[in-house]
C-alpha positions as a printed Julia matrix, in Angstrom:
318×3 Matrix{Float64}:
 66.17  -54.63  118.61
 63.5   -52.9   119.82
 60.05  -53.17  117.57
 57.44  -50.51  116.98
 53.81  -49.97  119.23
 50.93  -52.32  117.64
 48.95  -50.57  115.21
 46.58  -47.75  116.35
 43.83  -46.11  114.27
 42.96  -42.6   114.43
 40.4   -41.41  116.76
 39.1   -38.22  115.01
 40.12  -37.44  111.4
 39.02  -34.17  108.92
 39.63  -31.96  105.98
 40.86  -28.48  106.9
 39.79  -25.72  104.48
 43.69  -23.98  104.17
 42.44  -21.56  101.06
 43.07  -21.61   97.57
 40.36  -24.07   97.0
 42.68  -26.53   98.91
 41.28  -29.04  101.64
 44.25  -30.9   103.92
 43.53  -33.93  105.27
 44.25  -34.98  108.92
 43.71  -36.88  111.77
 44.71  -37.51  115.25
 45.42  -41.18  117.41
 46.74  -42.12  120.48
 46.64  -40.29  123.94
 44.5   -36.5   123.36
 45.45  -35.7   126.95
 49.05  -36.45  126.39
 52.02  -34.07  124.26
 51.32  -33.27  121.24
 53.39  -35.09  118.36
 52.9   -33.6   114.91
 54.09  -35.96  111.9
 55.26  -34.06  108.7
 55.94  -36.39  106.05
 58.4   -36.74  103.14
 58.31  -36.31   99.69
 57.23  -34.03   98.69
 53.88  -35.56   98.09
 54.44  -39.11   99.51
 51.39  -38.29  101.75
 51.13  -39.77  105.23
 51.19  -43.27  106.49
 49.49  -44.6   109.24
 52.55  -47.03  110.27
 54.43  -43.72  111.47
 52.69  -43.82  114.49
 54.01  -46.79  115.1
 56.54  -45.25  116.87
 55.36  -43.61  119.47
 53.72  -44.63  122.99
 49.77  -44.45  122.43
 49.72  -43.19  125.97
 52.25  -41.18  125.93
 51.55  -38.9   122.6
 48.63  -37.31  120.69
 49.83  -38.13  117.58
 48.48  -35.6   114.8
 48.94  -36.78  110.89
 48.23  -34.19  107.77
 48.52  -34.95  104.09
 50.28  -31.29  102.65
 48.76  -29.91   99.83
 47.97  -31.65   97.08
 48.34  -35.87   97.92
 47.01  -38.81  100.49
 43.57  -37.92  100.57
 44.08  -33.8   100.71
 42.26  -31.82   97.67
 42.65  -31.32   94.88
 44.82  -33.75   94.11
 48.52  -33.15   92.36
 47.63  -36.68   90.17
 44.76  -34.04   88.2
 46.98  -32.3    86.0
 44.5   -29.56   86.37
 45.3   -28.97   89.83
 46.94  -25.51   89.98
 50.57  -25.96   91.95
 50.84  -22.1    91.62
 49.28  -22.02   95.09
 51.32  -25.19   96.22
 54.84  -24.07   98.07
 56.89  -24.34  101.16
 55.25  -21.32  102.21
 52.08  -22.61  101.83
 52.38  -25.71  103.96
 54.34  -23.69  106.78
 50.91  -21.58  106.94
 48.73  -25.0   106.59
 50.71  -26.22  109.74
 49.73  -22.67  111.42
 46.3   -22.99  110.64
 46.22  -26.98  111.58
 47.89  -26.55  115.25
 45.16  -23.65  115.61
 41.95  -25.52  114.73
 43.12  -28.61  116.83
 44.0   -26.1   119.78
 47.59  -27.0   120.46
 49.79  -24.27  121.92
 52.88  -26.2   121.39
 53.54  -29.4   119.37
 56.81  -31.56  119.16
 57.95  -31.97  115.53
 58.68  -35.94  113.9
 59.57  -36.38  110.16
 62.28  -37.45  107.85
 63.71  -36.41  104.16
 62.21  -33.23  102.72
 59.84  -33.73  106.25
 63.04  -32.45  107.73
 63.28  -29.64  105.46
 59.61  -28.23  106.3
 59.68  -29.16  109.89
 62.8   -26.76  109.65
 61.03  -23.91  107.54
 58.29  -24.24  109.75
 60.04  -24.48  112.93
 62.77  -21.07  112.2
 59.16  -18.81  111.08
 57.36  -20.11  114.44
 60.24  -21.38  117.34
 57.48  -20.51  120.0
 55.61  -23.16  118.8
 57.81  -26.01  119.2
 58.63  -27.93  121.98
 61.2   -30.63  120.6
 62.3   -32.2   116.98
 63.18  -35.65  116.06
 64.28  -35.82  112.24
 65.45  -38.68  110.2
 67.21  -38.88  106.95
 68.23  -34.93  107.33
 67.74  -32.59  104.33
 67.7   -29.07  104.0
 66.99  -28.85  100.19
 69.61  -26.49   98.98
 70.89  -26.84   95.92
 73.35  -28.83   96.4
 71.69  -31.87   98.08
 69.43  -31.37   94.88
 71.85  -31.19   92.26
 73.5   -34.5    94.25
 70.14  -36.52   93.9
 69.45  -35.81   90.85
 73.08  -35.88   89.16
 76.0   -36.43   91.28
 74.86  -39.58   92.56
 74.61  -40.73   89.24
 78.35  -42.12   89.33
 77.29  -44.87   91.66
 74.95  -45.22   89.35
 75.37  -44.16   85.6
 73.46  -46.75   83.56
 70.34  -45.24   85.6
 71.04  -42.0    85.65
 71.72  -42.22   82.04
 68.24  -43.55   81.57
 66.13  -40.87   83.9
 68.35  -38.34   81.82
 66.27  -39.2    78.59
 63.29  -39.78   79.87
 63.43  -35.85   79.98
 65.49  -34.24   77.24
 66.62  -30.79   76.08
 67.8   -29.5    79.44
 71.81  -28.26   80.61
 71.55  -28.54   83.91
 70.06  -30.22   87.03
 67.55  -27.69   87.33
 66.84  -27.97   84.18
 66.35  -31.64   84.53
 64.15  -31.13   86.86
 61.89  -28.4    85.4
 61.82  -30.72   82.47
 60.2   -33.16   84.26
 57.73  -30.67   86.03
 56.57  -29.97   82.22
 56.35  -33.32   81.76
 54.1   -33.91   84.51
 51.88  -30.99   83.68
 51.23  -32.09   80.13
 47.8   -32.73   79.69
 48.21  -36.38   78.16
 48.32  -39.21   80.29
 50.54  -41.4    78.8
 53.31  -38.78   79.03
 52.34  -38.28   82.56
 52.76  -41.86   83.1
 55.94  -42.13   81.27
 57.85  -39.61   82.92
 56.58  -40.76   86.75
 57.86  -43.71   86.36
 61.17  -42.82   85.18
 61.38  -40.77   88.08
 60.45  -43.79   90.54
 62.68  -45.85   88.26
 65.52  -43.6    89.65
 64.95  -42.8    92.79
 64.51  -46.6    93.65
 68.13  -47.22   91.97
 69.69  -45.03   94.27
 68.48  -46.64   97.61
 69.05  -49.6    95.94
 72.35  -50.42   97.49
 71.28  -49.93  100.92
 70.39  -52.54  103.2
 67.01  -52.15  103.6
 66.41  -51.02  100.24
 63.19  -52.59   98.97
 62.92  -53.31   95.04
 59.84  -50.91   93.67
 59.82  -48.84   97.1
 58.73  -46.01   94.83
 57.57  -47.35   91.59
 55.27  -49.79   93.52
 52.92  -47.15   94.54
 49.28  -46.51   93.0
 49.05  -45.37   89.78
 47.46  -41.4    91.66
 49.96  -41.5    94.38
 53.1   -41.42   91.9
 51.75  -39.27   89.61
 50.72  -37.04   92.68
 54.3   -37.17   94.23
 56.93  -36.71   91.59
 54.87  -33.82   89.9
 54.81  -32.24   93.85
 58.52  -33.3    93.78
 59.47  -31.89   90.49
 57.66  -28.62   90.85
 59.13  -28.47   94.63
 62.83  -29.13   93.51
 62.86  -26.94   90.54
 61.64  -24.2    92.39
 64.84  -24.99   95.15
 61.9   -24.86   97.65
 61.63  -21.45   96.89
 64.07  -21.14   99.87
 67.12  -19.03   99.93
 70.16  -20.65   99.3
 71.45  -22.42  102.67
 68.7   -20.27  104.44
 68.05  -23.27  106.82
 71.3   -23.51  107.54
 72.27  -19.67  108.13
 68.79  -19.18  110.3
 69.24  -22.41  112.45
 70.15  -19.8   115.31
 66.85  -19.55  115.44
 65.71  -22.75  116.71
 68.1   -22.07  120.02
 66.67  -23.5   123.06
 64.67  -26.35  120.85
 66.1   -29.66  122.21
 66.45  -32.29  119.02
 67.84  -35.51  117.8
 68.76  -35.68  114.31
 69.11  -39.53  113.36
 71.16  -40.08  109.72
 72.41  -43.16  108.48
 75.79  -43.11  107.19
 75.04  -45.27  104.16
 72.38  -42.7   103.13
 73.25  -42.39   99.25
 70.11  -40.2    98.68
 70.96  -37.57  101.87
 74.73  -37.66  102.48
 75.75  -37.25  105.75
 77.26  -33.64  105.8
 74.14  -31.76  105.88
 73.16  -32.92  109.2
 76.88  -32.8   110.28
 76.4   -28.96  109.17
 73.52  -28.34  110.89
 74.26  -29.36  114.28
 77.52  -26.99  114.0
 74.99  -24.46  113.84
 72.72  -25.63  116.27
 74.0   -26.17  119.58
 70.66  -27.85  120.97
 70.49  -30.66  118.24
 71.91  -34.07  119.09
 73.14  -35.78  115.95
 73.11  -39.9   115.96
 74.64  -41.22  113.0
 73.7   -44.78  112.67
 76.7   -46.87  111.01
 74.18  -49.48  109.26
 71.74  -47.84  108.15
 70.62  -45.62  104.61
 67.97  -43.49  103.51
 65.75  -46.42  104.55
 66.83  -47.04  108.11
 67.82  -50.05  109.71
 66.62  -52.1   112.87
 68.73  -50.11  114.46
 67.9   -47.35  113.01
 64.55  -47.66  114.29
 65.45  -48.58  117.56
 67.13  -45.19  118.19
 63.59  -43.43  116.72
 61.44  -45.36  119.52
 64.08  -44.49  122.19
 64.32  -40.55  121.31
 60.14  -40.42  120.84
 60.39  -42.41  124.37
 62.69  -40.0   126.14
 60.71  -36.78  124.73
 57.42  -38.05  125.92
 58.46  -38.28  129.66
């Protein structure tokens, strides 16, 4: 099995003025002669992570990080339940990407993320296919309704015991949007302890569902920092109770659009938290994408998994 690049630190890092009193933070390592490579990760709100660019050739890529609105070390930050989210959407980070490719003067830019990463790379990609040279996404999602309602309820049969618990933690709801919105309330109430209550519930669940998968680490969520979970599943909640504020399968019915955009879309067939069919779906519809579906692997990859990810970044970079 192949194993990642050595660790690389950035060579020039900022904070991007994007409006709305928001600052994103980013910064750039590896080759700045080579392609352009940028990162968009998950989430929402997980923030970036400096062992992504682990994966590609230092020589080979300029590898360009951002933390969207509202986590890592962007401003303000979602963990302030003063921050105002009103001006924190999918639109809002497409336009952030815009206005991040143009102050680091890249034409075009190849496109690397995984879970709702996928989802924005995909918004962002359909609004601006001139821009994009390749994709490489992992763990696919599109965020309609269904994958929501299937994370945050149907999954619950593997489940129940835990599912029964994140139910209570936010009561007085009647469906999975409801849920959901109830825990975006939750996370907006002014008092901490509440706050802090109904975070980790969230991280409670969403670490019982990759649970089961091989390289599902105990606490992979709930053993964040005390700002970064708060910052995430309020970004989360307020994302998935808002569907996105995409259409209903609009990433699906628009992926004509990304015609001509060569892509691999790695999914692991033990994914619990993304099932399979999505990505299956989307390469129907998308004659240009290359879908590996990796037999041993979840939402959390595998070494084989990641093997496949250094080998697709490899073959894009020459």
């Amino acid at each position: 099995m192949a194993d990642r690049f050595p660790p690389i630190e950035p060579y020039a890092t900022g904070m991007l003025d994007v409006g709305d009193g928001n600052h994103i933070h980013w910064e750039t390592s590896g080759n700045p002669a080579s392609k352009p490579s940028l990162v968009v990760h998950g989430g929402p709100g997980s923030g970036s992570s400096p062992g992504t660019r682990r994966f590609y050739g230092p020589e080979a890529y300029r590898i360009i990080q951002f933390d969207q609105r509202g986590c890592g070390e962007s401003t303000p930050h979602a963990s302030d339940p003063a921050t105002d989210m009103s001006v924190n959407t999918t639109h809002h980070l497409i336009a952030d990407m815009e206005r991040l490719r143009e102050h680091l003067n890249v034409d075009r830019w190849q496109l690397f993320g995984g879970s709702w990463g996928s989802t924005l790379i995909l918004a962002y990609a359909e609004r601006h296919p001139e821009r994009v040279t390749e994709i490489v996404l992992t763990g696919v999602t599109t965020t309609r309704p269904a994958e929501t309602d299937w994370l945050y309820k149907g999954v619950g049969r593997f489940f129940p015991e835990q599912w029964h618990r994140f139910q209570q933690a936010a009561p007085h709801h009647a469906t999975t949007t409801d849920l959901i919105a109830a825990y975006a309330r939750l996370m907006d109430d002014p008092d901490l302890d509440t706050r802090t209550a109904a975070a980790r519930a969230w991280c409670a669940w969403e670490d019982a569902v990759i649970s089961a998968e091989p390289n599902g680490v105990p606490g992979a969520y709930s053993n964040r920092p005390d700002t970064a979970l708060m910052a995430m599943v309020r970004i989360c909640a307020h994302y998935f109770s808002n569907n996105a504020w995409l259409e209903k399968d609009i990433l699906l019915k628009q992926a004509g659009r990304l015609t001509g955009i060569p892509a691999v879309l790695l999914h692991g067939r033990l994914d619990l938290s993304s099932p399979l069919d999505t990505a299956w779906h989307l390469t129907r519809a998308w004659p240009d994408a290359e879908l590996l579906v990796i037999d041993d692997a979840g939402h959390t990859g595998s070494d084989t998994f990641r093997t496949h990810v250094l080998d697709t970044l490899q073959r894009f970079a020459t």
